[in-house]
Backbone bond lengths (Angstrom), bond angles and torsions (degrees), N, CA, C in turn:
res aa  C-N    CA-C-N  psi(-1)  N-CA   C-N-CA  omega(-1)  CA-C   N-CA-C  phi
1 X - - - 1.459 - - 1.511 109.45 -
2 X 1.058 101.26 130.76 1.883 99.53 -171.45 1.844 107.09 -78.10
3 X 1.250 109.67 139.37 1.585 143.70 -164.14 1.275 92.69 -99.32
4 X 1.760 120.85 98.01 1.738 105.63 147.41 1.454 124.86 -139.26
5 X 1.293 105.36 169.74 1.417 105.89 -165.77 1.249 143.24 -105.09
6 X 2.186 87.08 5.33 1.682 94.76 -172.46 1.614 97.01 -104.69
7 X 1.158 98.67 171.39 1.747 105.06 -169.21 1.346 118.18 -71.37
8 X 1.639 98.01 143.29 1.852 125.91 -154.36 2.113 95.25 29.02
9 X 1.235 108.34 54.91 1.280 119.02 142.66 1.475 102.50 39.67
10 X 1.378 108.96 40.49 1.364 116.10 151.45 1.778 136.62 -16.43
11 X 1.480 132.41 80.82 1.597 103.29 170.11 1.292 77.56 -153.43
12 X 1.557 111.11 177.32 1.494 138.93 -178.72 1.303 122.19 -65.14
13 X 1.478 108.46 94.91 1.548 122.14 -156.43 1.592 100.46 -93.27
14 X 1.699 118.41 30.64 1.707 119.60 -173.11 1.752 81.65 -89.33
15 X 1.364 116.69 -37.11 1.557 128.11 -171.07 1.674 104.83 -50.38
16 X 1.662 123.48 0.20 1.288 107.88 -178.90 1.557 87.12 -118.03
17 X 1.256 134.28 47.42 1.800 137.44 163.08 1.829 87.34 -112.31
18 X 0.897 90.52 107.36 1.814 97.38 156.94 0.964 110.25 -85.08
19 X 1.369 119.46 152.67 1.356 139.76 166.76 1.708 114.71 -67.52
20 X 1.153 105.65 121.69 1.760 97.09 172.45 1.693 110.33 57.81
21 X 1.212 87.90 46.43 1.800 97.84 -177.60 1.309 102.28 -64.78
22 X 1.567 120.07 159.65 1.438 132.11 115.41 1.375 143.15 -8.07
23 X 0.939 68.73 -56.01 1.942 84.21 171.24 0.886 135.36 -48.78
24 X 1.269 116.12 -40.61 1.485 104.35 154.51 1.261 155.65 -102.88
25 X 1.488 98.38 8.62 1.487 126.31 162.07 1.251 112.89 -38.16
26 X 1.478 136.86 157.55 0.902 129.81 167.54 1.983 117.34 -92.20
27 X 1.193 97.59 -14.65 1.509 123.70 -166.65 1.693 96.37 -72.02
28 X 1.747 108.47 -8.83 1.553 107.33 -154.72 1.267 80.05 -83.55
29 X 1.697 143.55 -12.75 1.196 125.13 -162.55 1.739 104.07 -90.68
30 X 1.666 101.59 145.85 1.539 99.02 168.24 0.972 116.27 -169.76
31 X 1.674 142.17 171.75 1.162 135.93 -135.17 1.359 107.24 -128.68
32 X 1.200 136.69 122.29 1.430 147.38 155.97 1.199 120.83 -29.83
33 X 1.620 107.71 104.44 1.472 110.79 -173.05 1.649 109.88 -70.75
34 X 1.119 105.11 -142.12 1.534 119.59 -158.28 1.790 99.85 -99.21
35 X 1.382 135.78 122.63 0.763 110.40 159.34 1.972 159.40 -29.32
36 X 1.401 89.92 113.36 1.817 81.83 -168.43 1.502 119.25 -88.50
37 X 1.144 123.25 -175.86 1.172 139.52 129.96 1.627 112.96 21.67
38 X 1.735 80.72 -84.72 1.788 79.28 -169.13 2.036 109.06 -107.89
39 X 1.286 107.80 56.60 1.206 113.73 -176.85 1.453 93.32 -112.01
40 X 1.832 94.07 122.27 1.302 110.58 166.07 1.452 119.85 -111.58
41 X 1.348 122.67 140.78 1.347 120.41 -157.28 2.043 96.68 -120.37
42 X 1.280 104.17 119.86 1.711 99.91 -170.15 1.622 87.83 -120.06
43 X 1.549 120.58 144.55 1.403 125.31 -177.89 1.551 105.82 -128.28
44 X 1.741 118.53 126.15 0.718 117.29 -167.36 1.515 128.14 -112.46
45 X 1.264 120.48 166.99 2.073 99.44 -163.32 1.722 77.56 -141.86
46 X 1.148 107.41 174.65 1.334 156.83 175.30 1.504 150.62 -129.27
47 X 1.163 111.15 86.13 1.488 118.56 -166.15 1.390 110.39 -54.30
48 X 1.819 106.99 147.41 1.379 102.04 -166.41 1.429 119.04 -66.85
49 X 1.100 105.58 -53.47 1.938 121.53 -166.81 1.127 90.46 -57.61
50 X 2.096 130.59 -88.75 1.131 128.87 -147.54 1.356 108.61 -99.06
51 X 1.255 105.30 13.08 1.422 101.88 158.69 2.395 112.93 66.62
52 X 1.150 93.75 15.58 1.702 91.09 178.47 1.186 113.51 -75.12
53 X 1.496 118.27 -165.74 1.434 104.24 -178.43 1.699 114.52 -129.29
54 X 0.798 125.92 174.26 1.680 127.18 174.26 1.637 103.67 -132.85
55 X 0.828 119.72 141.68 1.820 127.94 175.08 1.438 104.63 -128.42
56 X 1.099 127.47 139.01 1.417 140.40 -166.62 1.679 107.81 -160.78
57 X 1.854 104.73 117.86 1.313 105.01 170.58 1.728 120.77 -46.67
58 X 1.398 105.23 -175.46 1.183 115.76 -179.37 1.625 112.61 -67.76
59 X 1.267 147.93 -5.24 1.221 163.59 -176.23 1.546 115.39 -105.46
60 X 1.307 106.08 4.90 1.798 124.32 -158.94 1.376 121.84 51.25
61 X 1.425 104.15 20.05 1.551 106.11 -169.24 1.728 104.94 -69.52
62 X 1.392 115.51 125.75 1.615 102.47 163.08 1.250 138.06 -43.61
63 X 1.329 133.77 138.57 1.515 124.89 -166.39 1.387 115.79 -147.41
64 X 1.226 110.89 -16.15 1.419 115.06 -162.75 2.009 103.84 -164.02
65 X 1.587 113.90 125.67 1.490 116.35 148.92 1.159 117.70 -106.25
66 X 1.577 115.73 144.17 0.972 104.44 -179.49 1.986 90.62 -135.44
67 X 1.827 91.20 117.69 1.271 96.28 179.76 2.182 104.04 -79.05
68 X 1.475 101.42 130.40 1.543 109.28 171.26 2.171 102.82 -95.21
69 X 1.180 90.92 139.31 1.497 112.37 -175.06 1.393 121.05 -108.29
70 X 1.181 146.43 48.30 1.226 145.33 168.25 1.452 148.43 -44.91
71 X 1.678 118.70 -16.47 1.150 136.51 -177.79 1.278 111.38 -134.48
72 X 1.139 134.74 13.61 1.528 135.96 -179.46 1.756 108.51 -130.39
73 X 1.342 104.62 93.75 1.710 99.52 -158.33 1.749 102.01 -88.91
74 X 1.666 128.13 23.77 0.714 124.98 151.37 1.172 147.70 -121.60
75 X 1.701 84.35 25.39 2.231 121.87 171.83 1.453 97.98 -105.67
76 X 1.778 92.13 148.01 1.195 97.45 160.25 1.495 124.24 -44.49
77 X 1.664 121.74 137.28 1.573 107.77 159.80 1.399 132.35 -55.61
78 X 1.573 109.14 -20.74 1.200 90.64 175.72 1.659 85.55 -174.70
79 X 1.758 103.81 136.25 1.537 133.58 -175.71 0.869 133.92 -100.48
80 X 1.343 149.58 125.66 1.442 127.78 -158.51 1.659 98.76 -133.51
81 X 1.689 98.43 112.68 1.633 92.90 170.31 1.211 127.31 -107.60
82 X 1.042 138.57 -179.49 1.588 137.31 -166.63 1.639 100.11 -102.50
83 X 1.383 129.33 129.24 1.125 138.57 -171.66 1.735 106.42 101.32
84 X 1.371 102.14 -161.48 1.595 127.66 -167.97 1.309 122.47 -101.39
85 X 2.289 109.69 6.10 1.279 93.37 173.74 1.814 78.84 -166.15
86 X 1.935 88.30 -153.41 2.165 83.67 -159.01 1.986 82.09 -94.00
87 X 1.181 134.22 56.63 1.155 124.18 172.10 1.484 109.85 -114.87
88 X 1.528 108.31 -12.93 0.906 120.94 -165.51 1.902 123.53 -81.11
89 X 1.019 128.84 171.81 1.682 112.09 -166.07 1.297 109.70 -83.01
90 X 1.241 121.96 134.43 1.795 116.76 -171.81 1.661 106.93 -73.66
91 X 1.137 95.88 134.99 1.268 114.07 -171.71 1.758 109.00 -101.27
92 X 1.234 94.41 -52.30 1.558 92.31 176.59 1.634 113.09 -163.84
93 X 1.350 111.75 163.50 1.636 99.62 179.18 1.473 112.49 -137.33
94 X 1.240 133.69 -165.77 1.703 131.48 169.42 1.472 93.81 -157.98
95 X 1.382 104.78 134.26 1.517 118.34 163.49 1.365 101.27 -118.55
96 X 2.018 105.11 125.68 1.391 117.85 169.07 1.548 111.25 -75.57
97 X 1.284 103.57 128.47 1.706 100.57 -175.06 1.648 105.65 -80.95
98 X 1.513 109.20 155.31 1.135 100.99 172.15 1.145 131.20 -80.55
99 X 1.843 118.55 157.81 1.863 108.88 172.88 1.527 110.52 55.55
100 X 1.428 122.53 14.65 1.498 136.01 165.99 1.001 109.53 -120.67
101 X 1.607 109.60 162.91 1.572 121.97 175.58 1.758 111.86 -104.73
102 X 1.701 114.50 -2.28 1.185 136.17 176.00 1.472 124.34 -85.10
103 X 1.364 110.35 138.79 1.906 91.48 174.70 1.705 104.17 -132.59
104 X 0.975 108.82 178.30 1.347 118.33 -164.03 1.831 104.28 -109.15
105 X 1.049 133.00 124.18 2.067 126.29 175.16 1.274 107.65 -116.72
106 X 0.865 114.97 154.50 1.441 133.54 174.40 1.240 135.59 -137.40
107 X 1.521 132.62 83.06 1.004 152.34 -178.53 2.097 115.46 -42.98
108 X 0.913 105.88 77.99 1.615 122.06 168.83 1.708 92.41 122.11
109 X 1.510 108.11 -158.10 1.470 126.67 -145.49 1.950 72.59 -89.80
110 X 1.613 108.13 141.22 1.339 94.73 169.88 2.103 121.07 -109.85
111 X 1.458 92.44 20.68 1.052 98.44 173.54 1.735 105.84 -97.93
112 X 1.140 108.65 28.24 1.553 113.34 -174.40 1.538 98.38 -122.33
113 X 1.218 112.30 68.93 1.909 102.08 -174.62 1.436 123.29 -60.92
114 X 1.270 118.13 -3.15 1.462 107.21 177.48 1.388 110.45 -89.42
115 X 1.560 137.39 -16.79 1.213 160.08 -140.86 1.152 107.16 -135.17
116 X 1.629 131.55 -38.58 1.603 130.51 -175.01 1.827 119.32 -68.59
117 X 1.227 109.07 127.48 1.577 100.61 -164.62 1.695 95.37 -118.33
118 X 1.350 119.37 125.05 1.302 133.14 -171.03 1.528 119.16 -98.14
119 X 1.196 100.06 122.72 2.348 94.30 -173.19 1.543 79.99 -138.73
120 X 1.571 103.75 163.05 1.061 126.09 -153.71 1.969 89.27 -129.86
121 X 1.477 106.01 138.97 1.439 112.21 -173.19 1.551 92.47 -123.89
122 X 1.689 109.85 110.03 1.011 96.65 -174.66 1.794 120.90 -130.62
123 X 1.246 129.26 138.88 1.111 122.35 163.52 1.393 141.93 -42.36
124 X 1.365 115.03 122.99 1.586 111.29 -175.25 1.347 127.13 -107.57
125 X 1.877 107.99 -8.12 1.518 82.61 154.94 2.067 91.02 -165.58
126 X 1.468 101.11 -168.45 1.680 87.30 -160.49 1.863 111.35 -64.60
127 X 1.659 126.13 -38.44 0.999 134.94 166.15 1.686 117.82 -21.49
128 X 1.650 116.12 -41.00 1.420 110.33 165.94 1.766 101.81 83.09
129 X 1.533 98.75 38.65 1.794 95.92 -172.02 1.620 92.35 -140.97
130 X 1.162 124.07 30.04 1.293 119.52 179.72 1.821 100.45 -160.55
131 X 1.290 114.67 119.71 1.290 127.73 -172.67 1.750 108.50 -140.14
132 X 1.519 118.53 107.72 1.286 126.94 -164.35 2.004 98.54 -109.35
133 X 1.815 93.80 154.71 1.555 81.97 -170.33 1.386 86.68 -162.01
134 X 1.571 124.88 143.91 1.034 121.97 174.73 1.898 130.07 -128.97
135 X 1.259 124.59 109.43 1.526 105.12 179.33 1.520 102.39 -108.37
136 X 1.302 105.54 -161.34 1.519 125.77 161.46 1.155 126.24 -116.17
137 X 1.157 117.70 135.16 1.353 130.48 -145.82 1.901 108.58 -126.25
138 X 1.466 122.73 131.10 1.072 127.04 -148.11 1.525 99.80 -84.91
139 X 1.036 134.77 158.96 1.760 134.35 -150.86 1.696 119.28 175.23
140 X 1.651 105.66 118.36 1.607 81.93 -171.97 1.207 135.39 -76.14
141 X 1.662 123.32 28.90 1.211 134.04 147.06 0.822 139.09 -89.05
142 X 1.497 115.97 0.40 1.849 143.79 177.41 1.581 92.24 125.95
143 X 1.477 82.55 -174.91 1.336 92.97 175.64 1.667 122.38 -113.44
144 X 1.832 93.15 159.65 1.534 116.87 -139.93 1.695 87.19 -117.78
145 X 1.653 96.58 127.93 1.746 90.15 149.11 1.432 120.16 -96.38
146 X 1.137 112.53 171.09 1.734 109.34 -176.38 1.614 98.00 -165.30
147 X 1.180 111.33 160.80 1.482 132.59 -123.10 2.057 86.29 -149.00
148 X 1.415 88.56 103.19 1.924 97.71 -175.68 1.978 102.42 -109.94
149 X 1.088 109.23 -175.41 1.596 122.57 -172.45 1.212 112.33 -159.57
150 X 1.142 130.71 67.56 1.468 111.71 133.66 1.604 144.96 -36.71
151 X 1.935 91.01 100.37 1.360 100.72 171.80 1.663 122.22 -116.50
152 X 1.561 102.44 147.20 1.781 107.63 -177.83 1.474 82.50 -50.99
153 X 1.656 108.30 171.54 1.726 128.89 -169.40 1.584 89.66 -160.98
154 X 1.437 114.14 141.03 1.180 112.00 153.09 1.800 100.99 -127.75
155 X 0.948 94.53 22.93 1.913 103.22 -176.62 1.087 115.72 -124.08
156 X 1.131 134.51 -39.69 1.612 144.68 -155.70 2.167 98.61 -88.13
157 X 1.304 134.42 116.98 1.163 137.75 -174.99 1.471 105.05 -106.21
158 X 1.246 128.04 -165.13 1.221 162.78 114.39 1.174 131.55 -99.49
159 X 1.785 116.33 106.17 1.034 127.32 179.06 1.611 114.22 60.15
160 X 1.213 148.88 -113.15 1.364 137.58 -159.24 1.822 92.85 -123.28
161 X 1.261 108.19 8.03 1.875 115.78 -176.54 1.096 86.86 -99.25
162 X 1.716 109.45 119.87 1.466 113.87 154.61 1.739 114.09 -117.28
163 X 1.426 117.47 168.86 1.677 124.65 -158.96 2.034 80.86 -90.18
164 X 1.260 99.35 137.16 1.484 120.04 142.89 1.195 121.57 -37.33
165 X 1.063 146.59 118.02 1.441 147.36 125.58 1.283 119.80 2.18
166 X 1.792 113.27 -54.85 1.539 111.42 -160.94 2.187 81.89 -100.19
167 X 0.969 126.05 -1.42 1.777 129.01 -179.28 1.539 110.04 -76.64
168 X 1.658 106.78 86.39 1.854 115.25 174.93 1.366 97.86 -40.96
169 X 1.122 123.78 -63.06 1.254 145.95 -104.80 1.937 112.37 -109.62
170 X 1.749 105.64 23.35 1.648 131.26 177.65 1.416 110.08 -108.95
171 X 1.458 117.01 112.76 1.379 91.50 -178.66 1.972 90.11 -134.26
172 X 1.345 95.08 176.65 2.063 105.93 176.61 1.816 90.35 -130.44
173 X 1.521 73.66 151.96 1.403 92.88 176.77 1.807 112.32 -109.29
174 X 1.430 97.20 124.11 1.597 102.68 -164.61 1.911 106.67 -93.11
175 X 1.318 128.25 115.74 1.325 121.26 174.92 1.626 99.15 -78.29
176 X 2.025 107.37 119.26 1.332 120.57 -171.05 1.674 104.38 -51.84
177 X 0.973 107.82 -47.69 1.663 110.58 -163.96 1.828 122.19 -69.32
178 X 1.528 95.71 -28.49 1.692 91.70 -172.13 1.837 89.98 -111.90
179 X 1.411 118.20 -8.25 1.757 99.61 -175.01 2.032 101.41 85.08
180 X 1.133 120.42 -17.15 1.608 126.59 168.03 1.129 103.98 -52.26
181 X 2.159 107.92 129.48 1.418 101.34 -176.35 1.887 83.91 -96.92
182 X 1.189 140.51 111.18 1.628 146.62 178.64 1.643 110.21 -80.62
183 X 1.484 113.86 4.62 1.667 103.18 160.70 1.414 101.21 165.93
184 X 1.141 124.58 173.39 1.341 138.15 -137.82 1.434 118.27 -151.00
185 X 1.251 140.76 117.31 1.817 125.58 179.95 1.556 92.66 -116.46
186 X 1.314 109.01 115.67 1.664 107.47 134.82 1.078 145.26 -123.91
187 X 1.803 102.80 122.44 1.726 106.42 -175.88 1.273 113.25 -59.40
188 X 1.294 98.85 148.02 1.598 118.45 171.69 1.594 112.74 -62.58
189 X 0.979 134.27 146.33 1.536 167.76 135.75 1.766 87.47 -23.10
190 X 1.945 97.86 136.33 1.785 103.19 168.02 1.527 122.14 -76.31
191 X 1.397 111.27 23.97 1.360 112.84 152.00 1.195 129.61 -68.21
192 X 1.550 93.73 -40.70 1.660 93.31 -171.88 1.453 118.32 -98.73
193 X 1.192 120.07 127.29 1.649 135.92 -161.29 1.232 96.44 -75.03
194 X 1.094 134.94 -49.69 1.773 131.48 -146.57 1.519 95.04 -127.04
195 X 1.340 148.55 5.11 1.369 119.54 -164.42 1.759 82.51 -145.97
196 X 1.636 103.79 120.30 1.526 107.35 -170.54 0.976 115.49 -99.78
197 X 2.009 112.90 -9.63 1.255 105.64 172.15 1.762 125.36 161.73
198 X 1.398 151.17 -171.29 0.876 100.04 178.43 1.667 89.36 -145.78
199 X 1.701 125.43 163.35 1.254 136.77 -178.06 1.043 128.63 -121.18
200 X 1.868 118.70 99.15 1.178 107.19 174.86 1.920 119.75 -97.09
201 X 1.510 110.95 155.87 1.581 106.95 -177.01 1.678 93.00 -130.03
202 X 1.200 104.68 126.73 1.778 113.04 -177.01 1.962 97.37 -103.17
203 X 1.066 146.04 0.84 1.207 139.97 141.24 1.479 128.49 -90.73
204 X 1.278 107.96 165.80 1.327 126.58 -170.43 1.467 106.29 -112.52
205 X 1.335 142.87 88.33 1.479 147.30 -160.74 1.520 101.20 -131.15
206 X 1.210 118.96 3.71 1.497 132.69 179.16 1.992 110.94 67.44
207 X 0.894 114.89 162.14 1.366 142.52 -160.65 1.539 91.82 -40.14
208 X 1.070 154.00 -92.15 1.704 167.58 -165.59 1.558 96.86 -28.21
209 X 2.173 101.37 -48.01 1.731 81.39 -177.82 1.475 116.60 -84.90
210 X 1.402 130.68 -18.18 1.425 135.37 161.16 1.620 113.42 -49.61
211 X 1.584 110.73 -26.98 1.751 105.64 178.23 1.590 114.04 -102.88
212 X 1.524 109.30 -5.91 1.120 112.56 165.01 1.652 120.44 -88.04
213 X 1.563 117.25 -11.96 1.090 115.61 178.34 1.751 126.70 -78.33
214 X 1.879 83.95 -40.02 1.531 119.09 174.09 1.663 107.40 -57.38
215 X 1.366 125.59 -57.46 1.322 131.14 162.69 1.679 134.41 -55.45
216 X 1.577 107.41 -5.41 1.055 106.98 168.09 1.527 107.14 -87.37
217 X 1.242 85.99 -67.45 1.573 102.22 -169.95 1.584 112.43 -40.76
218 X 1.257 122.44 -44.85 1.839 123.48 -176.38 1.647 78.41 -75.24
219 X 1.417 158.01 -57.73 1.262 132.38 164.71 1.383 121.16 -15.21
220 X 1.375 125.25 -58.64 1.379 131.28 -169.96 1.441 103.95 -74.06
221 X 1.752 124.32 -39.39 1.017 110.01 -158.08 1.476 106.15 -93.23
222 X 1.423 112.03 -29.59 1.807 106.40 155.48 1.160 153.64 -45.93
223 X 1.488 99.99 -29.86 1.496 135.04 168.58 1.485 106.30 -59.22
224 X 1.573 109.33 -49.86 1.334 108.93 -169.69 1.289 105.49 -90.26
225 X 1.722 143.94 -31.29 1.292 135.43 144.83 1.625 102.30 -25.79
226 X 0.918 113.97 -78.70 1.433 109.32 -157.12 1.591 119.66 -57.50
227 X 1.403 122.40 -38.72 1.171 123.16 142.93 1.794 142.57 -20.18
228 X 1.643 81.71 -49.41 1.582 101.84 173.73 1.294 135.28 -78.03
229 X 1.396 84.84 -21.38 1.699 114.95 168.05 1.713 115.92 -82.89
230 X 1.008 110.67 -30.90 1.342 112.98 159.16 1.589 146.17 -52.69
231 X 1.644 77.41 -58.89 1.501 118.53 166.11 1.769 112.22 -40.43
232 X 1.476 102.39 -45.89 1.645 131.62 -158.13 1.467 95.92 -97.77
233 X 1.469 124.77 8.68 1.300 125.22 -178.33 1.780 116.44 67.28
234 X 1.360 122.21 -10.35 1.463 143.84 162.28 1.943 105.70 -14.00
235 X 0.910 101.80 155.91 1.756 121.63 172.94 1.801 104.51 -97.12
236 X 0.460 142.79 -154.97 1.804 169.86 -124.98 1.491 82.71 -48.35
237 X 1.278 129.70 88.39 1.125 135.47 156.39 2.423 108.59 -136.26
238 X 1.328 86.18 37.58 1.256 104.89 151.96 1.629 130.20 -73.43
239 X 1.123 122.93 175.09 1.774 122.58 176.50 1.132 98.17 96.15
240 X 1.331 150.58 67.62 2.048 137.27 166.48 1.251 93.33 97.01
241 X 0.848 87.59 134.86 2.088 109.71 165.76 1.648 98.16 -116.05
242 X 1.579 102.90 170.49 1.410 99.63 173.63 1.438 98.47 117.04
C-alpha cells in the first residue's frame, strides 16, 4: 500500500482507470452468495442533529465512531474511531475533494506520516454508480494489491433484505480480478430516522480491508446525503462539492 507524506496523500488518481477494465463488462455483474464462514455483518445508525455515525456488530456490540465533518474544510469529512465515541483511536479517515467526484482515504491516524497509507476512491463515470479503489491485501505469497468496485445494486440483498427499486443509495462491492461480489450495503428505507443501513463482508482480507470497505461506502453514502440535502435547499452540505 503506498506510504505518503503530503497532505490527504495527494497523487494522480487517473492511475486508478485501467485499461480494458472490467467494468464494463456486463459479466462484471454478480450475485451475493449465501452467507459464509467468515461473513461479518456490522449495522450502522446515525445520529440525529450531527448526523455521525455508530457501527455496531451483529450482537449490537459497539465497534466503530465515525465522527462526520461538515464545516471545517480542512478535516477529514469523515473519521472513524475504534469504540463508541471520538475518544477512541483513529482508525481511518476520507477527505471529499473539492469540485470532484473523487475522494482521497487514509488507512490509520493521518497525522502519523510514517504509518498513514493513502488510496484514492475514485469515480468511473459521470452517472456516479461506479466507484473503484485499490489496496494490498495480505497473502501467503506476500502481499497482493487488488483492485475492488463499488457498484449502485438494486438486486444484490442480504439474506431475505432486498434494495428498493426507487433506493440510490445500495451498492456491492465487486473484487476486480475474480468478478466476486465480497460485500454488500443496504440503506435503510425513510422510515428509519437513526439507522442508515447495514454492511455485510463475506471475505476475510483482515481488519484494514473491512475498514477500508466501511469507509468507502459511508463515503458514497454521505456524499449522496449531502447532495440531497442540497438538492432540498438543506444547510450543512459542506465537505467536497462535485
Amino acid at each position: 500500500m503506498d506510504t505518503s507524506k503530503t497532505s490527504y496523500g495527494m497523487h494522480n488518481a487517473s492511475s486508478l482507470y485501467p485499461a480494458n477494465s472490467m467494468i464494463d463488462s456486463d459479466s462484471f455483474d454478480g450475485a451475493l452468495s449465501k452467507p459464509t464462514p467468515d461473513s461479518r455483518l456490522y449495522n450502522i445508525y446515525n445520529t440525529v442533529l450531527r448526523h455521525d455515525y455508530n457501527v455496531t456488530g451483529a450482537d449490537k456490540t459497539p465497534i466503530f465512531h465515525i465522527h462526520n465533518s461538515t464545516i471545517k474544510p480542512k478535516k477529514p469529512d469523515l473519521t472513524i474511531h475504534s469504540g463508541g465515541d471520538e475518544n477512541g483511536t483513529v482508525l481511518a479517515v476520507c477527505k471529499f475533494l473539492h469540485f470532484s467526484r473523487h475522494f482521497k482515504v487514509c488507512l490509520g491516524d493521518p497525522h502519523d506520516l510514517n504509518l498513514a497509507q493513502w488510496e484514492d476512491l475514485v469515480c468511473q463515470n459521470m452517472r456516479r454508480n461506479k466507484y473503484r479503489w485499490q489496496m494490498t491485501i495480505p497473502n501467503v505469497a506476500g502481499p497482493q494489491r487488488r483492485s475492488f468496485v463499488w457498484k449502485s445494486t438494486h438486486h444484490v440483498g442480504i439474506g431475505d433484505d432486498t434494495p428498493s427499486i426507487f433506493n440510490a443509495r445500495c451498492w456491492k462491492l465487486v473484487e476486480e480480478q475474480t468478478g466476486q461480489v465480497v460485500a454488500v450495503f443496504l440503506a435503510k428505507n425513510l422510515k428509519s430516522f437513526t439507522k442508515s443501513g447495514k454492511l455485510q463482508i463475506d471475505v476475510n482480507y483482515g481488519q484494514d480491508f473491512d475498514l477500508m470497505v466501511l469507509i468507502t461506502v459511508l463515503a458514497l453514502y454521505e456524499k449522496q446525503r449531502r447532495r440531497s440535502q442540497n438538492s432540498a435547499g438543506g444547510g450543512g452540505g459542506g465537505g467536497g462539492g462535485g
